[in-house]
VOGU-3710 file (C-alpha; in Angstrom, 3 decimals, decimal comma):
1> xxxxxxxxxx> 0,000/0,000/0,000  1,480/3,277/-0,912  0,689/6,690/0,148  -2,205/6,888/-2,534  -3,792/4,362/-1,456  -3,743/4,844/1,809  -5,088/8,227/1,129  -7,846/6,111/-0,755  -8,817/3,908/2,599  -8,224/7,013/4,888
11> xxxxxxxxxx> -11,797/8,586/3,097  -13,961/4,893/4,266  -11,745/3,653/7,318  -10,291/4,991/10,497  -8,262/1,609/11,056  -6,540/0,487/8,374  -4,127/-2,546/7,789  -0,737/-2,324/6,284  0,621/-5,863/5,393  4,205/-6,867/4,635
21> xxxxxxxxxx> 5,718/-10,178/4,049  9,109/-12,011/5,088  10,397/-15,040/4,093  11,497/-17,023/6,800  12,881/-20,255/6,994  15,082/-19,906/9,707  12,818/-18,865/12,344  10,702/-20,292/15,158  7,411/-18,929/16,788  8,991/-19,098/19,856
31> xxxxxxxxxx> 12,120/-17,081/18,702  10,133/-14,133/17,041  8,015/-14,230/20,362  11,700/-14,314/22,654  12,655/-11,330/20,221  9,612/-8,932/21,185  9,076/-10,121/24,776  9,294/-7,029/25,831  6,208/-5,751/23,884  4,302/-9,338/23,019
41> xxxxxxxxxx> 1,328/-10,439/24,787  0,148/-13,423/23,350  1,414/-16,348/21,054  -1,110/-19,129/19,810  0,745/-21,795/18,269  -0,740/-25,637/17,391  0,138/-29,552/16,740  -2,416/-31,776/15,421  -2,350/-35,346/14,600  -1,662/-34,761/10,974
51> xxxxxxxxxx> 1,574/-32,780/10,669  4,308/-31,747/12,547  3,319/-28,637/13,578  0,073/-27,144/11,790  0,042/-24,772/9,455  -0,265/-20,720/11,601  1,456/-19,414/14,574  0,377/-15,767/16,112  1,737/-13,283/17,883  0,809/-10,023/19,073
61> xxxxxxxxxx> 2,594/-6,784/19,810  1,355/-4,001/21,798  -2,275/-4,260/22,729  -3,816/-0,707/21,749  -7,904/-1,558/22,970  -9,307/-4,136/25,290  -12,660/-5,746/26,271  -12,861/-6,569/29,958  -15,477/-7,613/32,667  -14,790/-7,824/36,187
71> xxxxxxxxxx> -18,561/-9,851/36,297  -19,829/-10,385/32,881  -22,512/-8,447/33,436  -20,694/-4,912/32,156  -17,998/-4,752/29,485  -15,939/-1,931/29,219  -14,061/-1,056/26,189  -10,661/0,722/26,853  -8,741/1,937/24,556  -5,313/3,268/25,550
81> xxxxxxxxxx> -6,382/2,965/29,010  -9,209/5,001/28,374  -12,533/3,509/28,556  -14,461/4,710/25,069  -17,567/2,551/25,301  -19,342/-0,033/27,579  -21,874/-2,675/26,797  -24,016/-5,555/28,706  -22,474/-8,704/26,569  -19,413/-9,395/24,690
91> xxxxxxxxxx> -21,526/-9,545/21,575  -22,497/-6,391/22,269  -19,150/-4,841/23,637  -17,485/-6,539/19,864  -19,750/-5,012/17,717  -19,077/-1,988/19,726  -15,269/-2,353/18,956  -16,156/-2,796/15,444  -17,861/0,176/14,986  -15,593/2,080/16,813
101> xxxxxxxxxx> -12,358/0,624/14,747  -13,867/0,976/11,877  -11,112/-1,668/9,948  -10,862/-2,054/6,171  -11,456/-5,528/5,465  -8,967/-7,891/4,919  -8,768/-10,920/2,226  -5,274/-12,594/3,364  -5,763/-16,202/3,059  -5,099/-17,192/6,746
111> xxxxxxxxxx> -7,555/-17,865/9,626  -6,626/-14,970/11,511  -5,803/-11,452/10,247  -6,758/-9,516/13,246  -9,425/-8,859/15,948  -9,597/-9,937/19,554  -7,948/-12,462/21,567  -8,017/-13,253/25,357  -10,141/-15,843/27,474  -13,698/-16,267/29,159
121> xxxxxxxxxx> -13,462/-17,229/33,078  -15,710/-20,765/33,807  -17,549/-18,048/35,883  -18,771/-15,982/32,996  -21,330/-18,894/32,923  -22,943/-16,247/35,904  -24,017/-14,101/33,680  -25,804/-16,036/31,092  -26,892/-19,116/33,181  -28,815/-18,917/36,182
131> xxxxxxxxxx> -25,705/-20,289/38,179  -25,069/-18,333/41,402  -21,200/-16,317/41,398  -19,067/-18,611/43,763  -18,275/-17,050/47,036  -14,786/-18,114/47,416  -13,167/-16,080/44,372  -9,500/-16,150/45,659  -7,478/-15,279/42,509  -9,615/-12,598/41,650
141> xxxxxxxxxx> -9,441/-12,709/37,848  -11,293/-11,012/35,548  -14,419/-12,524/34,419  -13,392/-11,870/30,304  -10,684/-10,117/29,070  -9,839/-9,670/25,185  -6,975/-7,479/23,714  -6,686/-6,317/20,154  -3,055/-5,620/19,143  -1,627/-3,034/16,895
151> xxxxxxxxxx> 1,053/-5,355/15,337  -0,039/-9,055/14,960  2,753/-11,876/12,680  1,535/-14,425/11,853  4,035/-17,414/10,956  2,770/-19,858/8,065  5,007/-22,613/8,181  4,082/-24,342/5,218  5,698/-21,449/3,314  7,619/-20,693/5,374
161> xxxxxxxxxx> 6,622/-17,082/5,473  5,718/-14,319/8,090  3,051/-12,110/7,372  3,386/-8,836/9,624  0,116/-6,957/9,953  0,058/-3,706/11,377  -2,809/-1,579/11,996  -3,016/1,989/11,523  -5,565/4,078/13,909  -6,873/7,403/12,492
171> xxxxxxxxxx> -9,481/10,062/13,626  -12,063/11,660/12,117  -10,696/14,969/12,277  -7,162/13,928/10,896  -6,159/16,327/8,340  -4,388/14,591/5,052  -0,896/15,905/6,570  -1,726/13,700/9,930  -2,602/10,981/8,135  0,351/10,597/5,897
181> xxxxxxxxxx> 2,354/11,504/9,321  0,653/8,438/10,490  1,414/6,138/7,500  5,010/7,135/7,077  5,115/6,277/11,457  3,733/3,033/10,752  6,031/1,971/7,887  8,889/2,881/10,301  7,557/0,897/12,840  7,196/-2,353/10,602
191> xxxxxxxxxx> 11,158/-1,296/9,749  11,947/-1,805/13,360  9,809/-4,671/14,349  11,573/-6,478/11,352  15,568/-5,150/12,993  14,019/-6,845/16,711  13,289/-10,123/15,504  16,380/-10,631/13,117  19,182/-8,962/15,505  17,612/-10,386/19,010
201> xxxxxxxxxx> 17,120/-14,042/16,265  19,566/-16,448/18,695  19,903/-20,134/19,242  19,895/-21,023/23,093  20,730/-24,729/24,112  19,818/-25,916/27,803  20,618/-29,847/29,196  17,387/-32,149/27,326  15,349/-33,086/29,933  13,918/-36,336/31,518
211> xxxxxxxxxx> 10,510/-36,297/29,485  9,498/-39,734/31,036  10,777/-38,976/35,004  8,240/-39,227/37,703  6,310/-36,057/38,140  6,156/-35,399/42,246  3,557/-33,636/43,944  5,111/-33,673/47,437  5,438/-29,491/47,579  2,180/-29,270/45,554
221> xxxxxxxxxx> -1,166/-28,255/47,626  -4,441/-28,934/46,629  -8,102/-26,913/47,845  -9,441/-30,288/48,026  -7,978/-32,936/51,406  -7,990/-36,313/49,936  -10,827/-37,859/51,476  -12,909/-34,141/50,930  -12,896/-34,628/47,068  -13,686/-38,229/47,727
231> xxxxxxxxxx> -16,984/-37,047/49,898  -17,705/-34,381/46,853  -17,255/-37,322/44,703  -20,205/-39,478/46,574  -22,560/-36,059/46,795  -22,483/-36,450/43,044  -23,782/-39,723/42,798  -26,305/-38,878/45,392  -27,827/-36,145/42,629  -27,124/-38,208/39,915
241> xxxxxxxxxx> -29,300/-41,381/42,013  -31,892/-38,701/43,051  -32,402/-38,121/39,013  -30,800/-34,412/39,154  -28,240/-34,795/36,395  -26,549/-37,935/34,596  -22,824/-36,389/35,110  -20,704/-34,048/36,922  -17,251/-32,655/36,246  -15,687/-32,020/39,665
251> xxxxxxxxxx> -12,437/-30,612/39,466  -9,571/-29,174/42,224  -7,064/-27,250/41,915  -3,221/-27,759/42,715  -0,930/-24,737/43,157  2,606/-24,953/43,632  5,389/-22,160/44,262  8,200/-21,394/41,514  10,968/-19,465/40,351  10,006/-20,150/36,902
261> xxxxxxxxxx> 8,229/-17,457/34,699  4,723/-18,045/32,156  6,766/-18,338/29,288  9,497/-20,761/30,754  6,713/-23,237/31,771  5,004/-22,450/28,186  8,414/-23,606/26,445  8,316/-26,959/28,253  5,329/-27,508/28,029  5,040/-27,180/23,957
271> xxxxxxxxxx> 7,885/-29,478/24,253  6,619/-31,838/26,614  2,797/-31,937/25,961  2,076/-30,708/22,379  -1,774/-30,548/21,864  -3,719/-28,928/18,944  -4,244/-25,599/20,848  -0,855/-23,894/22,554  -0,951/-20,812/23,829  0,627/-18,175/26,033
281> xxxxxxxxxx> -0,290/-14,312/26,923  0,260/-12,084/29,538  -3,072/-10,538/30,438  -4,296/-8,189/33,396  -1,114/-8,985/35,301  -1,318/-12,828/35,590  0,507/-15,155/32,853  -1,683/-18,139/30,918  0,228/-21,134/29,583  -1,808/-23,949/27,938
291> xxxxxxxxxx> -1,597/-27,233/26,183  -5,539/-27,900/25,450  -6,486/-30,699/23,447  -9,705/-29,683/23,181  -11,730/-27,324/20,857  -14,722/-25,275/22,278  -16,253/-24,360/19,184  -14,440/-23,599/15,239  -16,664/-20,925/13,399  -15,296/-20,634/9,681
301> xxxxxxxxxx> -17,960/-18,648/7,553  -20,669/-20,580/8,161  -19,538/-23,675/9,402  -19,676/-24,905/13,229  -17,702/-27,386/14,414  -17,345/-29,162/18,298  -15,211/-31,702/19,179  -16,159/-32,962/22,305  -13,474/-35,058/24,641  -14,023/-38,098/27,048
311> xxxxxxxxxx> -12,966/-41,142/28,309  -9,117/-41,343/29,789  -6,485/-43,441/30,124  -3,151/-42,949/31,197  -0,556/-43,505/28,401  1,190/-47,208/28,555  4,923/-47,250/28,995  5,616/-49,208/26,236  3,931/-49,689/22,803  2,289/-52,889/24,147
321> xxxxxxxxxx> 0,725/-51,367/27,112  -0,499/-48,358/25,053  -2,190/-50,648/22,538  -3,975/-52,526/25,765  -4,788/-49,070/27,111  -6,489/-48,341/24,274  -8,551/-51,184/23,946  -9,749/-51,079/27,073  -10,614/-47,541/26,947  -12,473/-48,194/23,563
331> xxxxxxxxxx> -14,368/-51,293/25,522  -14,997/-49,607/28,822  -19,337/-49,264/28,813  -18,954/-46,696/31,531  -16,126/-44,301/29,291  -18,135/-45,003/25,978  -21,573/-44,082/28,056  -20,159/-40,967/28,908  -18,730/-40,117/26,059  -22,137/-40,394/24,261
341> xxxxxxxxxx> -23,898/-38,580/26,725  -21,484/-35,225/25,784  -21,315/-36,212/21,806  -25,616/-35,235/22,478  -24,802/-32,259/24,415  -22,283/-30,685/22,044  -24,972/-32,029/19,423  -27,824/-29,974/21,197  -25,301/-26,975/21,553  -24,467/-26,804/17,794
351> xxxxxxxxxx> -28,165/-27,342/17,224  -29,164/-24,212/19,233  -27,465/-22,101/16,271  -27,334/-24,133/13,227  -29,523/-24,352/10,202  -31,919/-26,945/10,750  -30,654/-30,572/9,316  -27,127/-29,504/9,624  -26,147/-31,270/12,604  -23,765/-33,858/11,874
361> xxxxxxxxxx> -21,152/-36,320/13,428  -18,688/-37,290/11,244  -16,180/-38,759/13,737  -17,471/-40,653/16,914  -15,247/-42,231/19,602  -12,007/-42,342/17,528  -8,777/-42,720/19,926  -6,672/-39,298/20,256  -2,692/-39,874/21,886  -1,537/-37,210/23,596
371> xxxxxxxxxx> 2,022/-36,875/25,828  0,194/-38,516/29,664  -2,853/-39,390/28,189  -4,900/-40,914/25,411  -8,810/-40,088/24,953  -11,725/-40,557/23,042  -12,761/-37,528/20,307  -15,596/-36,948/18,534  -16,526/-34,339/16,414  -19,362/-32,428/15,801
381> xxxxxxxxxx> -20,316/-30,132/12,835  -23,365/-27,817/11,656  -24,586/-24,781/9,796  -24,618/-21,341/11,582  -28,189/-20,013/10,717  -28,384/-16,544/8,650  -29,652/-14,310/11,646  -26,696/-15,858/14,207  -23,824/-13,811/14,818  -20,479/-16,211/15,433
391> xxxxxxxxxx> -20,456/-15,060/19,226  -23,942/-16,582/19,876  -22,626/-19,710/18,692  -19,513/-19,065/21,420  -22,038/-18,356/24,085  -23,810/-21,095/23,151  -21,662/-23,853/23,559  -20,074/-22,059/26,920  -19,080/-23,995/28,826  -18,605/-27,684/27,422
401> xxxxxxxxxx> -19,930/-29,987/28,744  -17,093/-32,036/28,867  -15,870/-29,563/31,973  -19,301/-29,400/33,495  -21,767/-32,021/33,043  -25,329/-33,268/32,181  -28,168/-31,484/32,245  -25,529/-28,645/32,042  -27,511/-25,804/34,514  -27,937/-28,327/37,105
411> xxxxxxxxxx> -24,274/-30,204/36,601  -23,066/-26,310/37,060  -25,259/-25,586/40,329  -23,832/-29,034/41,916  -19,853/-27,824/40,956  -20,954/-24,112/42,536  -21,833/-25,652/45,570  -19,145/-28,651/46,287  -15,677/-26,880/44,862  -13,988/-25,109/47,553
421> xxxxxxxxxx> -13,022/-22,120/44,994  -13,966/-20,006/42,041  -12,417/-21,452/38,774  -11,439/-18,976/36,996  -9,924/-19,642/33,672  -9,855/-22,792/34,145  -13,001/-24,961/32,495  -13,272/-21,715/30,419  -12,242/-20,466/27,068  -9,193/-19,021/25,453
431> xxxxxxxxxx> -10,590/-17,568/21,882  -9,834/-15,415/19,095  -12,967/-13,230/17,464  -11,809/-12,821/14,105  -12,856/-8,932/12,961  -14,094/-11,364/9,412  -16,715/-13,046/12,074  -13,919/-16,472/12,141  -13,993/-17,582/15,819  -11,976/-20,645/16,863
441> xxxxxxxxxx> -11,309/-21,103/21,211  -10,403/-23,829/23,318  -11,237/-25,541/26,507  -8,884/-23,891/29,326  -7,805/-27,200/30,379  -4,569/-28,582/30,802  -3,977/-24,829/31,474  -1,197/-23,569/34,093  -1,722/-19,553/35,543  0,892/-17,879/37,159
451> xxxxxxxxxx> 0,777/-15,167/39,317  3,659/-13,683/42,252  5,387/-16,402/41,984  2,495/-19,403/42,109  1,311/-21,403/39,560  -2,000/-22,854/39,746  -3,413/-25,629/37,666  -6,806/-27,343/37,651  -8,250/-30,880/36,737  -11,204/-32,756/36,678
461> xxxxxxxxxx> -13,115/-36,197/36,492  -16,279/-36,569/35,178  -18,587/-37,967/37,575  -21,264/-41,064/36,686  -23,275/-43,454/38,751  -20,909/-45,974/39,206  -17,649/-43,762/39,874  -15,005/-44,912/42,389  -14,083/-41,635/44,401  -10,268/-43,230/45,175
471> xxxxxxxxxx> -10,113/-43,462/41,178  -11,343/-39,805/39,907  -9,279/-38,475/42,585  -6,393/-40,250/40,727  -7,573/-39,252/37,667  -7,601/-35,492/38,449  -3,638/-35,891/39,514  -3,281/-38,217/36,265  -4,399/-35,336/34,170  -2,558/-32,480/36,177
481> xxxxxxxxxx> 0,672/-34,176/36,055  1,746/-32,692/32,406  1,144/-29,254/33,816  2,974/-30,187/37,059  5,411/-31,807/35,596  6,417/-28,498/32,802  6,853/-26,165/35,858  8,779/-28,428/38,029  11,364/-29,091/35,158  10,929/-25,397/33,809
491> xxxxxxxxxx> 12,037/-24,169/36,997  14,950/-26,928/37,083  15,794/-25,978/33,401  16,170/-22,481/33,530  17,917/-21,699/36,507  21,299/-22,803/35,393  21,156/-19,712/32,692  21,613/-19,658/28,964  23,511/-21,278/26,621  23,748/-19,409/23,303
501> x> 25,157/-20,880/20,118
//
């Protein structure tokens, strides 16, 4: 885009996009990221079962406007600190952003070129369920919080290119002097985002760790004793005998001190636990790391798409074991029951929104391997209806049922009134809005948040009629360990300093 054309936008738009491209075969997500620490909040990264690493990494510099709710029940829109709008739901408080931003469309060929990304708390669910706020909130996070960045790169690696996107704000009274002031800023500020990441581009080499040692929780604490989750585990069954739900999700939460930072613990754990959604972002003061293997909901144009997780074994130490593992996860009746029972509720959740005749499951119960732990996937597809914006579908499908249970209200009142503590992010959603209406989030599970120097991290077991409280109190350690075991050897990684080559 030259000045001309900027000119050209500058009459229609008051945000407008300037795009440049780099190839770049010699770089790493991770590096760019390591390059603009200083100024990046987020990076979303991925690894499916199909390739290596899949196709799109983001990152983004310098967040300019955020959406935020300390309840859910009032978003304010800031924007350089300043707050330029409120509204009473995020669908609201986005198309708020929208009109206020004002962005020439994009038509770049990737699945995100801009808009906002952040996370729903599992305690959003307060303000669109009839699910009481829990009492005990002792992290204190914010109930949503979304930030759209100025710069965003996004790394295709099956070009090995990096697409820099920068955004250029203008105002309504800009005279044509400003904005060409503006445009020539902005070009200089691509030149110097492209110096950072190829002078700060080095290779650091630490001691390989001991992917396979045993992951110890003697210095981890837990808001559940023992034998306390074992007694919320047999409440459960009580409601589920009494006919209030089928299935519960009760979860606890471990928390551990450590000298290592968000990022450190995000390295290892991209390393030791790759899962189709990665991310990491600094947000409102804490630090998010994730490896979640599970999607919330995909919308691309039109299409929905839910992919609903459950039924867990440990992985087997050996290929033999794994194989016998897997068979007797695929044979268990109480694992295949349950995992039916969600397969309907992410059916009934896509059905809420799509067209009707849409709904469709074109996988059911097929095995998915992951680093501690194989599970069952399904996956669950429909047609957004004309007069449904993408963020009803979000709300829609918030939370999974996977994290919660069945009938979903109920399962929710039940985990309100036997977990010790507020969830927070975890059980929630980590998203991007796309400003083109793509949404894609994930389940905040196998999610680690650090704050002063703690890092808390949160399981759960879904609850059924026949559960054995010893064993989902096992499982909720089984599925913690990754996460446990990331900070423990991020913080016995890093310490010893860097090693550059």
């Amino acid at each position: 885009m030259n000045h001309s054309t900027f000119l050209q936008a500058a009459e229609h738009y008051e945000t407008i996009p300037l795009v440049r491209r780099f190839f770049a075969d010699a770089f790493q997500p991770i590096q760019l990221f390591t390059a603009l620490r200083d100024e990046a909040v987020f990076l979303l990264e991925s690894k499916d079962e199909s390739s290596p690493w899949s196709r799109y990494s983001f990152i983004g510099i310098r967040p300019f406007l955020t959406i935020e709710s300390d309840r859910g029940e009032r978003f304010s829109i800031r924007e350089e600190e300043r707050e330029v709008a409120s509204a009473s739901s995020l669908k609201t408080a986005f198309l708020a952003v929208q009109a206020h931003l004002n962005v020439q469309p994009l038509t770049l060929d990737i699945p995100f070129s801009g808009g906002a990304v952040g996370f729903l708390s599992y305690d959003f669910v307060s303000s669109i369920e009839k699910i009481p706020r829990h009492v005990h909130d002792d992290l204190h996070m914010k109930t949503a919080y979304f930030v759209i960045c100025e710069s965003l790169f996004a790394f295709d690696h099956a070009k090995k290119e990096l697409i820099l996107l920068h955004y250029v704000r203008l105002r309504k009274q800009d005279t044509r002097r400003q904005k060409i002031e503006k445009y020539e800023a902005a070009l200089r500020r691509i030149d110097e985002l492209a110096q950072k990441i190829t002078s700060g581009k080095q290779e650091s080499v630490w001691p390989m760790i001991d992917a396979e040692r045993t992951v110890s929780f003697a210095n981890v604490r837990s808001n559940y004793e023992k034998r306390a989750f074992c007694e919320a585990v047999e409440k459960v069954k009580e409601y589920i005998a009494s006919g209030d739900i089928f299935q519960a999700v009760l979860s606890q939460r471990f928390s551990l001190e450590t000298a290592a930072d968000g990022l450190q613990i995000y390295r290892l754990l991209r390393h030791l636990n790759p899962s189709p959604y990665l991310f990491y972002m600094r947000l409102d003061d804490y630090e998010i790391a994730g490896s979640s293997p599970e999607k919330l909901i995909q919308v691309r144009g039109r299409r929905i798409e839910i992919d609903p997780i459950a039924g867990t074994r440990r992985r087997g130490k050996n290929e033999a074991e794994d194989a016998r593992l897997v068979d007797e996860l695929l044979n268990d009746p109480k694992e295949r029951a349950e995992h039916y029972m969600l397969v309907d509720l992410a059916r009934n959740d896509v059905g809420r929104v799509a067209e009707y005749g849409t709904v469709r499951t074109p996988q059911l119960m097929q095995i998915g391997k992951f680093s501690h732990v194989i599970h069952l996937i399904s996956k669950v597809t429909g047609k957004l209806r004309a007069d449904v914006h993408p963020l009803d579908a979000l709300i829609a499908a918030f939370p999974a049922g996977t994290v919660s249970g069945a009938p979903k209200i109920r399962a929710m009142q039940i985990i309100q009134e036997l977990e010790p503590t507020a969830r927070n992010v975890y059980a929630g959603a980590i998203a991007y809005i796309g400003f083109d209406g793509n949404i894609d989030s994930c389940i905040a599970i196998r999610t680690a948040v650090v704050k002063d120097g703690i890092a808390y991290v949160q399981a759960g077991a879904g609850i059924v009629a026949d559960s054995v409280p010893e064993l989902e109190w096992k499982e909720t350690r089984n599925k913690a360990s990754a996460l446990v075991h990331a900070i423990q050897s991020a913080e016995q990684l890093f310490k010893g300093g860097v090693h550059h080559v």
